[in-house]
mmCIF file of the N, C-alpha and C atoms, coordinates in Angstrom:
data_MODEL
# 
_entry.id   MODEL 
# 
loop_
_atom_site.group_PDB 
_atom_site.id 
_atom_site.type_symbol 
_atom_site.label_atom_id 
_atom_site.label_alt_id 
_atom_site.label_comp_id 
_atom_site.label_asym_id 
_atom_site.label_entity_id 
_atom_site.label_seq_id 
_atom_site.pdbx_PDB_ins_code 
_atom_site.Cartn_x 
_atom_site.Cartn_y 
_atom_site.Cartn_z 
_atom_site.occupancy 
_atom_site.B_iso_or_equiv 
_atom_site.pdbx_formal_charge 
_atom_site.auth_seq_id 
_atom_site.auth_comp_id 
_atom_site.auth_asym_id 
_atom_site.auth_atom_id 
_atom_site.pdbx_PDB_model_num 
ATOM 1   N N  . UNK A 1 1  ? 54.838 -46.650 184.360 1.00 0.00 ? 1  UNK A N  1 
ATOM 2   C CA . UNK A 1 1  ? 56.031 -45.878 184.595 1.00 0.00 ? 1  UNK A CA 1 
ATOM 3   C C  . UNK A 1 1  ? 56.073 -44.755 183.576 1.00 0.00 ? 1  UNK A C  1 
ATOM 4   N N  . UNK A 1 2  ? 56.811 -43.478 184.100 1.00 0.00 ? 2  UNK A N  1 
ATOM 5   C CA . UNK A 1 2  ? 56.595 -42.398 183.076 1.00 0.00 ? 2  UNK A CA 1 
ATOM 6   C C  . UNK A 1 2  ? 57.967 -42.254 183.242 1.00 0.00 ? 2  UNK A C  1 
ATOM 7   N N  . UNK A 1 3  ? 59.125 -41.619 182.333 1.00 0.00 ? 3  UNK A N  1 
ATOM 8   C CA . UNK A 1 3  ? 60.221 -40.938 182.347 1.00 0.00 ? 3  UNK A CA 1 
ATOM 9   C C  . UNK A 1 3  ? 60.097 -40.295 181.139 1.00 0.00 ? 3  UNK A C  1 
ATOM 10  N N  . UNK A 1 4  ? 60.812 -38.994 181.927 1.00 0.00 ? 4  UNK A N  1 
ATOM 11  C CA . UNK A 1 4  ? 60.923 -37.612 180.885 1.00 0.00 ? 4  UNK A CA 1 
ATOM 12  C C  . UNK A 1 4  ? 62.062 -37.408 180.510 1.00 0.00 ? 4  UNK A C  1 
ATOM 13  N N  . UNK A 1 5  ? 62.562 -37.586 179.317 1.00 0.00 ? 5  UNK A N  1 
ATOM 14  C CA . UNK A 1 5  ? 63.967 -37.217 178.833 1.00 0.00 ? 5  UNK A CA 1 
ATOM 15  C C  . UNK A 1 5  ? 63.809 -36.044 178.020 1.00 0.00 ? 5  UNK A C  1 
ATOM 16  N N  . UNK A 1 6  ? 65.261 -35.633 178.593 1.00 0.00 ? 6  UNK A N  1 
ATOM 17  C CA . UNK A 1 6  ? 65.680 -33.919 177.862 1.00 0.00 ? 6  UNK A CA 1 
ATOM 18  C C  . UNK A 1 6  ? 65.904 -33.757 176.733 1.00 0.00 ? 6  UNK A C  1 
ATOM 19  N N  . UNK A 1 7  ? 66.748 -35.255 175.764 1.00 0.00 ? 7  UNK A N  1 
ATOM 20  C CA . UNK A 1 7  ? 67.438 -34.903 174.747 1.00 0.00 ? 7  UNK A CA 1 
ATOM 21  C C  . UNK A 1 7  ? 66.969 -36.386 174.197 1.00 0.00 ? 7  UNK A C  1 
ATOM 22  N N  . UNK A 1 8  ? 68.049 -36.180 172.467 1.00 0.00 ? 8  UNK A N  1 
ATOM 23  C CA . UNK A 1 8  ? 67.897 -37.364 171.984 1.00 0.00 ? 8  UNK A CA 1 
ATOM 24  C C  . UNK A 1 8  ? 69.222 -38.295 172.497 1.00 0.00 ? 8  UNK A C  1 
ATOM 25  N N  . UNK A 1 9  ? 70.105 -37.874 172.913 1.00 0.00 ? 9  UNK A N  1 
ATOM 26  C CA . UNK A 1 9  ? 71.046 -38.657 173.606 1.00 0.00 ? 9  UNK A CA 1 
ATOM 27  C C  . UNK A 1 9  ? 70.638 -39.587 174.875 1.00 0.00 ? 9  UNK A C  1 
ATOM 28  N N  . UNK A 1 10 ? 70.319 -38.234 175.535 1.00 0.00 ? 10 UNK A N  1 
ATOM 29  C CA . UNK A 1 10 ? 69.571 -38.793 177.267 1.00 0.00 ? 10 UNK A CA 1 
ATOM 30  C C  . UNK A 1 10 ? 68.507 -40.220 176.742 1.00 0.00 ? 10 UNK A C  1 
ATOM 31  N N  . UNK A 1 11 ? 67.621 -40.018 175.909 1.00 0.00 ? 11 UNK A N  1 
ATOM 32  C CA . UNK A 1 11 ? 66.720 -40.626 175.750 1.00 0.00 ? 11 UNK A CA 1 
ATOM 33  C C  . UNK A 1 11 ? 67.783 -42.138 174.916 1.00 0.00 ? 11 UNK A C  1 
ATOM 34  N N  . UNK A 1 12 ? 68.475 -42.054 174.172 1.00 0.00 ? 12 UNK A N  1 
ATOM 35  C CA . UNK A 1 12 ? 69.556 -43.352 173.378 1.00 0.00 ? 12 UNK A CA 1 
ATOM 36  C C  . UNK A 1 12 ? 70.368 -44.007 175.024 1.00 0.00 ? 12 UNK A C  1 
ATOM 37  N N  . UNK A 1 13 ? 70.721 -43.454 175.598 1.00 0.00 ? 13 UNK A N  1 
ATOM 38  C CA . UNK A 1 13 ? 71.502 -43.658 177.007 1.00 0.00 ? 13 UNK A CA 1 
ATOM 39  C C  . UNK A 1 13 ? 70.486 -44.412 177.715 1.00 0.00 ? 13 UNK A C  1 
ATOM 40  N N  . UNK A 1 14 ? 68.858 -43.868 178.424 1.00 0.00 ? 14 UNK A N  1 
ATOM 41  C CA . UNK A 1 14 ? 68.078 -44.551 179.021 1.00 0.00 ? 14 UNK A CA 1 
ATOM 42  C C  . UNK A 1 14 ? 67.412 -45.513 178.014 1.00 0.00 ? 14 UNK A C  1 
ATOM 43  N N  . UNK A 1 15 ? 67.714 -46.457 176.517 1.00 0.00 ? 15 UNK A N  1 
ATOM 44  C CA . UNK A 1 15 ? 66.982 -47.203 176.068 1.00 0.00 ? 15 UNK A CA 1 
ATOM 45  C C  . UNK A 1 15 ? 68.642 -48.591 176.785 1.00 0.00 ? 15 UNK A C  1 
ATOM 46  N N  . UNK A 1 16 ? 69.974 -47.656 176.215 1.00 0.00 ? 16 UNK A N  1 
ATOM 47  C CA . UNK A 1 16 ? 70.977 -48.855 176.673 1.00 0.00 ? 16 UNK A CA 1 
ATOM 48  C C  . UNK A 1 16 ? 70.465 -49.275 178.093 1.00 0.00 ? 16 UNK A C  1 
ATOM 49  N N  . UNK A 1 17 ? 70.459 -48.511 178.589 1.00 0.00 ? 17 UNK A N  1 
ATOM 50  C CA . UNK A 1 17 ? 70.504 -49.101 180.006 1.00 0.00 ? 17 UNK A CA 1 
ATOM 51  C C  . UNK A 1 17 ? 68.863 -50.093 180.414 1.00 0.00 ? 17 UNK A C  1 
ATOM 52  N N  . UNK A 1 18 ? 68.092 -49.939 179.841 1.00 0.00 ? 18 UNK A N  1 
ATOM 53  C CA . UNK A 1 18 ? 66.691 -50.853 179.644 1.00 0.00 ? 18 UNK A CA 1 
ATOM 54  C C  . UNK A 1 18 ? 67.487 -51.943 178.960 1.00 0.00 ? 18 UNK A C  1 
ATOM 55  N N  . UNK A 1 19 ? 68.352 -51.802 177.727 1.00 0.00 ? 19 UNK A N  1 
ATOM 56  C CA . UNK A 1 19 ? 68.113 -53.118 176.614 1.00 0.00 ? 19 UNK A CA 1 
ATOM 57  C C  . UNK A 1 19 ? 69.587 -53.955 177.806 1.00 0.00 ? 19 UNK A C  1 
ATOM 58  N N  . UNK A 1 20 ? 70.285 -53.495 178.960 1.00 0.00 ? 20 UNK A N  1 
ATOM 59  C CA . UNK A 1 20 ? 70.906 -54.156 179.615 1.00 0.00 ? 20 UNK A CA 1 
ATOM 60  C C  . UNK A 1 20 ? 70.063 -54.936 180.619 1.00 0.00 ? 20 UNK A C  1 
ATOM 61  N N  . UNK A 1 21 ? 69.296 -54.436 181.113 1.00 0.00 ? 21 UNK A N  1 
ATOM 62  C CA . UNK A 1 21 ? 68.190 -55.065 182.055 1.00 0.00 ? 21 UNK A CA 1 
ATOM 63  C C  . UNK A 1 21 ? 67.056 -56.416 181.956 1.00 0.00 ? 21 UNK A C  1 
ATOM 64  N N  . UNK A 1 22 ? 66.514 -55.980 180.304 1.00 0.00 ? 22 UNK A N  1 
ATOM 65  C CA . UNK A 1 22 ? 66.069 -56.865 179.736 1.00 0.00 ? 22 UNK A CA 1 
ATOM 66  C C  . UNK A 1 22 ? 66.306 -58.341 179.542 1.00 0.00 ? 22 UNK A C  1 
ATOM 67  N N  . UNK A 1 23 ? 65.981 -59.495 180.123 1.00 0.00 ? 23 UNK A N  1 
ATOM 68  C CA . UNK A 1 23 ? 66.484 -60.889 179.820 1.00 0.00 ? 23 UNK A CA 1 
ATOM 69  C C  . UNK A 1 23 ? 66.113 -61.442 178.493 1.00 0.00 ? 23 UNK A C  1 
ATOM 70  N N  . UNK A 1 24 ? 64.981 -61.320 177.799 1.00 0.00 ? 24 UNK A N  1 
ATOM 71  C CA . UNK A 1 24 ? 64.112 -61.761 177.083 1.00 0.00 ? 24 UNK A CA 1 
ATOM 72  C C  . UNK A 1 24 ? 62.696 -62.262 177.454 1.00 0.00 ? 24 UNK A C  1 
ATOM 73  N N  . UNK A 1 25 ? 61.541 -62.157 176.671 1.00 0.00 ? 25 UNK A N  1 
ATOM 74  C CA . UNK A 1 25 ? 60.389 -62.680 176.827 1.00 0.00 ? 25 UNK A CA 1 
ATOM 75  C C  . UNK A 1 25 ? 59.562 -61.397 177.510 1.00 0.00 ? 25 UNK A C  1 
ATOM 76  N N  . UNK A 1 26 ? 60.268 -60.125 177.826 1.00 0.00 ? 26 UNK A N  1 
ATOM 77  C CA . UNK A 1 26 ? 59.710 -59.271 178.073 1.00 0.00 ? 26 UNK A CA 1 
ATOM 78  C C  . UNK A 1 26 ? 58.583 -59.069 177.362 1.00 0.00 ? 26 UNK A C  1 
ATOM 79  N N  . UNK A 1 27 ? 57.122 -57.685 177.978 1.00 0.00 ? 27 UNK A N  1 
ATOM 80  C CA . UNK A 1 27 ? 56.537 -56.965 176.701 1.00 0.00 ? 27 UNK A CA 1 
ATOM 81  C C  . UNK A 1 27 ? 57.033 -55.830 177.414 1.00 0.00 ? 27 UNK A C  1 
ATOM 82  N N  . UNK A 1 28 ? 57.226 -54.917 175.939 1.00 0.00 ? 28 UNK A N  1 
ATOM 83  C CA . UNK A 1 28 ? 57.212 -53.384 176.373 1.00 0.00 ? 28 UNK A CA 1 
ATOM 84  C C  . UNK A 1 28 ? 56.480 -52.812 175.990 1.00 0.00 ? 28 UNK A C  1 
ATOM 85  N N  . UNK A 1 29 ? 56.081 -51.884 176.274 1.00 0.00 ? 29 UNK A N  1 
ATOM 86  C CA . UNK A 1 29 ? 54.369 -50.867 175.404 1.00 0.00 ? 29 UNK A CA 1 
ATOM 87  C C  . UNK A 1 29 ? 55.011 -49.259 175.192 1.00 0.00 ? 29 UNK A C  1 
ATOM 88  N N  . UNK A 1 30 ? 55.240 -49.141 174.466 1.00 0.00 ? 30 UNK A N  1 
ATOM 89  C CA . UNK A 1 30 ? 55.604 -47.773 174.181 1.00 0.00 ? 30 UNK A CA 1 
ATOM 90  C C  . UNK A 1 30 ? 54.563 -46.906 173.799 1.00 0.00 ? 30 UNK A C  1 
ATOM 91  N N  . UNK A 1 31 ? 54.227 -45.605 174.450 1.00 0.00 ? 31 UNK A N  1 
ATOM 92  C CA . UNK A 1 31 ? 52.843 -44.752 173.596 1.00 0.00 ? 31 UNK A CA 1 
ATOM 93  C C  . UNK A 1 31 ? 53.581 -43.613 173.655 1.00 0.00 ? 31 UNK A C  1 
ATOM 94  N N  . UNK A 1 32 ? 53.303 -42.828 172.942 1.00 0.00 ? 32 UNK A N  1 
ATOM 95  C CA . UNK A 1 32 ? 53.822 -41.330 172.614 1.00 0.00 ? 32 UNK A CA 1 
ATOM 96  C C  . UNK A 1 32 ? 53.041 -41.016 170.917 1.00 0.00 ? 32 UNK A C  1 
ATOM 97  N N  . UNK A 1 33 ? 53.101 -39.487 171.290 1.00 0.00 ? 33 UNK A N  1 
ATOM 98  C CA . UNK A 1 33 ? 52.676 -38.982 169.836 1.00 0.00 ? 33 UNK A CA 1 
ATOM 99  C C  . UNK A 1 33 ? 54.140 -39.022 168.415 1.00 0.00 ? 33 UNK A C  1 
ATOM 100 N N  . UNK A 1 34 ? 53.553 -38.895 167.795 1.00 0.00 ? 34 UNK A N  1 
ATOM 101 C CA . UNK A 1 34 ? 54.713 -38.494 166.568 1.00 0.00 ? 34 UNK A CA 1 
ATOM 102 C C  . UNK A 1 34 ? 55.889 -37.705 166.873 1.00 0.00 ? 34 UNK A C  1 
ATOM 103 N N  . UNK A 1 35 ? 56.862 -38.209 166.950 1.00 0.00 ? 35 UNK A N  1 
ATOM 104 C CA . UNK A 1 35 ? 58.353 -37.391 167.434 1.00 0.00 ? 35 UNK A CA 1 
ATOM 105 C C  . UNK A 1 35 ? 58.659 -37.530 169.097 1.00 0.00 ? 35 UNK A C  1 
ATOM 106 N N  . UNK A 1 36 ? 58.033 -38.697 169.317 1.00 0.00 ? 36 UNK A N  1 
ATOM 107 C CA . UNK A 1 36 ? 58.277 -38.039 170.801 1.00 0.00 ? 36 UNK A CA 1 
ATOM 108 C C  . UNK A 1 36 ? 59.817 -38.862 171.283 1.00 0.00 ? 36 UNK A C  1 
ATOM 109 N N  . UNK A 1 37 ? 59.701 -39.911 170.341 1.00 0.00 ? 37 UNK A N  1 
ATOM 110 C CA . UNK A 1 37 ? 61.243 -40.628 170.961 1.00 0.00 ? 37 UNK A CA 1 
ATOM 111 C C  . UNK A 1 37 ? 61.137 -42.198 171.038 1.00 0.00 ? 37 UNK A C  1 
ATOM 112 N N  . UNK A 1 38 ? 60.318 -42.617 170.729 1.00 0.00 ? 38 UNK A N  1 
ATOM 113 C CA . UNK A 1 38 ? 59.772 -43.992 170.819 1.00 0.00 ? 38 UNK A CA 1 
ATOM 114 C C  . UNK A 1 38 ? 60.748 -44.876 169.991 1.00 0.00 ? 38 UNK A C  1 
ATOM 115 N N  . UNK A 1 39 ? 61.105 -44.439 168.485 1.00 0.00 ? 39 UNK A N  1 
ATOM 116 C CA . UNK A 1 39 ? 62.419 -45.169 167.753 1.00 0.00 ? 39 UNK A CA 1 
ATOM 117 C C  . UNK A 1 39 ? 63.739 -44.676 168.384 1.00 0.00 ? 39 UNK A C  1 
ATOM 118 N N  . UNK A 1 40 ? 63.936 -43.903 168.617 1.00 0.00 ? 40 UNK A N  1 
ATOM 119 C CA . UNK A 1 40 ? 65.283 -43.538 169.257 1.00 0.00 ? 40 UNK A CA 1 
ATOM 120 C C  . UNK A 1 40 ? 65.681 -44.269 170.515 1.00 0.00 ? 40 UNK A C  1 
ATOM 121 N N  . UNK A 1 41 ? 64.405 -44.786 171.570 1.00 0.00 ? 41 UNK A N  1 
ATOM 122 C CA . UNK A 1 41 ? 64.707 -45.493 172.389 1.00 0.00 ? 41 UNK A CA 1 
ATOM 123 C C  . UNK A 1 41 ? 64.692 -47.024 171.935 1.00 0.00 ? 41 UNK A C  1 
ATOM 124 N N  . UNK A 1 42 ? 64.196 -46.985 171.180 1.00 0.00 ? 42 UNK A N  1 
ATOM 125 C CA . UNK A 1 42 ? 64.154 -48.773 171.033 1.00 0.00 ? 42 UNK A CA 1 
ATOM 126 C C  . UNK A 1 42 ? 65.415 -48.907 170.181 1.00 0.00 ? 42 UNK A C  1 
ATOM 127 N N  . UNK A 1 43 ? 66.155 -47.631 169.556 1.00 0.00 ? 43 UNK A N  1 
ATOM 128 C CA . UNK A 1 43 ? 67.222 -48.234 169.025 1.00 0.00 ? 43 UNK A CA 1 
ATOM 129 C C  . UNK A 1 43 ? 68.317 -48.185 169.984 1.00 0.00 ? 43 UNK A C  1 
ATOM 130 N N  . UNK A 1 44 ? 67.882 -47.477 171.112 1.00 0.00 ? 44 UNK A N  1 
ATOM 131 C CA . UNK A 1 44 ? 69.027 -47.088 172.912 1.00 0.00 ? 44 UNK A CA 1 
ATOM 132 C C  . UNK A 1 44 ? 69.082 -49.157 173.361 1.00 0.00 ? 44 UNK A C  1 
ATOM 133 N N  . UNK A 1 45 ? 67.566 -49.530 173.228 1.00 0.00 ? 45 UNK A N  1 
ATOM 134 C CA . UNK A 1 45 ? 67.501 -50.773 173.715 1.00 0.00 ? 45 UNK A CA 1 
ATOM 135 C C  . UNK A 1 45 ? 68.322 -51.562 173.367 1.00 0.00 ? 45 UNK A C  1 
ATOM 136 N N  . UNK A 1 46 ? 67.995 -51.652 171.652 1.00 0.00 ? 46 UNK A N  1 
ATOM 137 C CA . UNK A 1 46 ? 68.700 -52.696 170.617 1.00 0.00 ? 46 UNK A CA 1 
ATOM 138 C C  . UNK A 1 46 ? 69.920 -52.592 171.164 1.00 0.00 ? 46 UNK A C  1 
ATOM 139 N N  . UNK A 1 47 ? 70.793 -51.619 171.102 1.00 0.00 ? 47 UNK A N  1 
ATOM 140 C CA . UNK A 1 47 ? 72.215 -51.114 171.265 1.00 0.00 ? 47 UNK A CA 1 
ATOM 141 C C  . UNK A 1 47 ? 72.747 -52.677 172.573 1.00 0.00 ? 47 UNK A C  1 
ATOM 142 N N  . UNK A 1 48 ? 71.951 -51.872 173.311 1.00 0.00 ? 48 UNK A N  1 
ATOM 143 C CA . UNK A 1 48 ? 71.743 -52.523 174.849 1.00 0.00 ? 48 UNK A CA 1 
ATOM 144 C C  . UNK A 1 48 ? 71.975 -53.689 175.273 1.00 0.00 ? 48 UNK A C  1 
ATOM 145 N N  . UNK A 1 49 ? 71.205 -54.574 174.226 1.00 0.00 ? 49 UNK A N  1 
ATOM 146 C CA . UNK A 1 49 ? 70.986 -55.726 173.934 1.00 0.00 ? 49 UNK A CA 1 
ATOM 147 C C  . UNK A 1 49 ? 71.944 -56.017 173.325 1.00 0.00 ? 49 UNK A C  1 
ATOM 148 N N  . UNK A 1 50 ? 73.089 -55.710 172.844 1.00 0.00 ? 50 UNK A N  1 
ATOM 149 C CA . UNK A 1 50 ? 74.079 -55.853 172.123 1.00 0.00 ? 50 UNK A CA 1 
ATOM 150 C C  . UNK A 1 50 ? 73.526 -56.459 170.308 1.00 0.00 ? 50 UNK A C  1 
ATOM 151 N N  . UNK A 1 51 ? 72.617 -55.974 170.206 1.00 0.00 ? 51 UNK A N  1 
ATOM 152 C CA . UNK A 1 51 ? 71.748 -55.516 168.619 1.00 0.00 ? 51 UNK A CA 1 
ATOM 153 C C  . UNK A 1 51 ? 72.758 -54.826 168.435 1.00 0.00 ? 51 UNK A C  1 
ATOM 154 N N  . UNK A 1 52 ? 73.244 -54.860 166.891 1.00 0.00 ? 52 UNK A N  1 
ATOM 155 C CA . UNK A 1 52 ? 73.903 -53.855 166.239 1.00 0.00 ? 52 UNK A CA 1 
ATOM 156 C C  . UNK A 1 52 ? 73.146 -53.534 164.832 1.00 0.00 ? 52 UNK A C  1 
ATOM 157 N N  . UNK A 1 53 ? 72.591 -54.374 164.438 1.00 0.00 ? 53 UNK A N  1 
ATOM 158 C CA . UNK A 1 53 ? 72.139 -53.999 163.346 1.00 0.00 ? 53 UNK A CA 1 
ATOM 159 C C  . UNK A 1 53 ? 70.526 -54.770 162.890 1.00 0.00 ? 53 UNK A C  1 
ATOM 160 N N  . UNK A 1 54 ? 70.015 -54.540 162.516 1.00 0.00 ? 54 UNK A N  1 
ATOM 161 C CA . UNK A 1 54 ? 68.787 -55.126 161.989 1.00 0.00 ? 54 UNK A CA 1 
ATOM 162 C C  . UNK A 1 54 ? 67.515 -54.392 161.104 1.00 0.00 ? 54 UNK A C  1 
# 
């Protein structure tokens, strides 16, 4: 799967809505170069997941 996000918001918005989907026992594979958004979404996930802090 590929998705292209515009912003760093868009991209925090599409990790909540993954870390709602998620049950557990998932894998996820994230690849991107340096800056591309890879922590910003996994902290969209965490959120998601109702993670607040860690």
């Amino acid at each position: 799967m590929r998705i292209i996000s515009r912003s760093e918001e868009e991209t925090l918005k599409l990790g909540e809505a993954i870390g709602r989907l998620i049950k557990g026992g998932e894998v996820i594979c994230l690849v991107g170069d340096l800056g591309a958004g890879k922590t910003t979404l996994v902290k969209g996930i965490a959120k998601g997941m109702g993670i607040l802090e860690g």
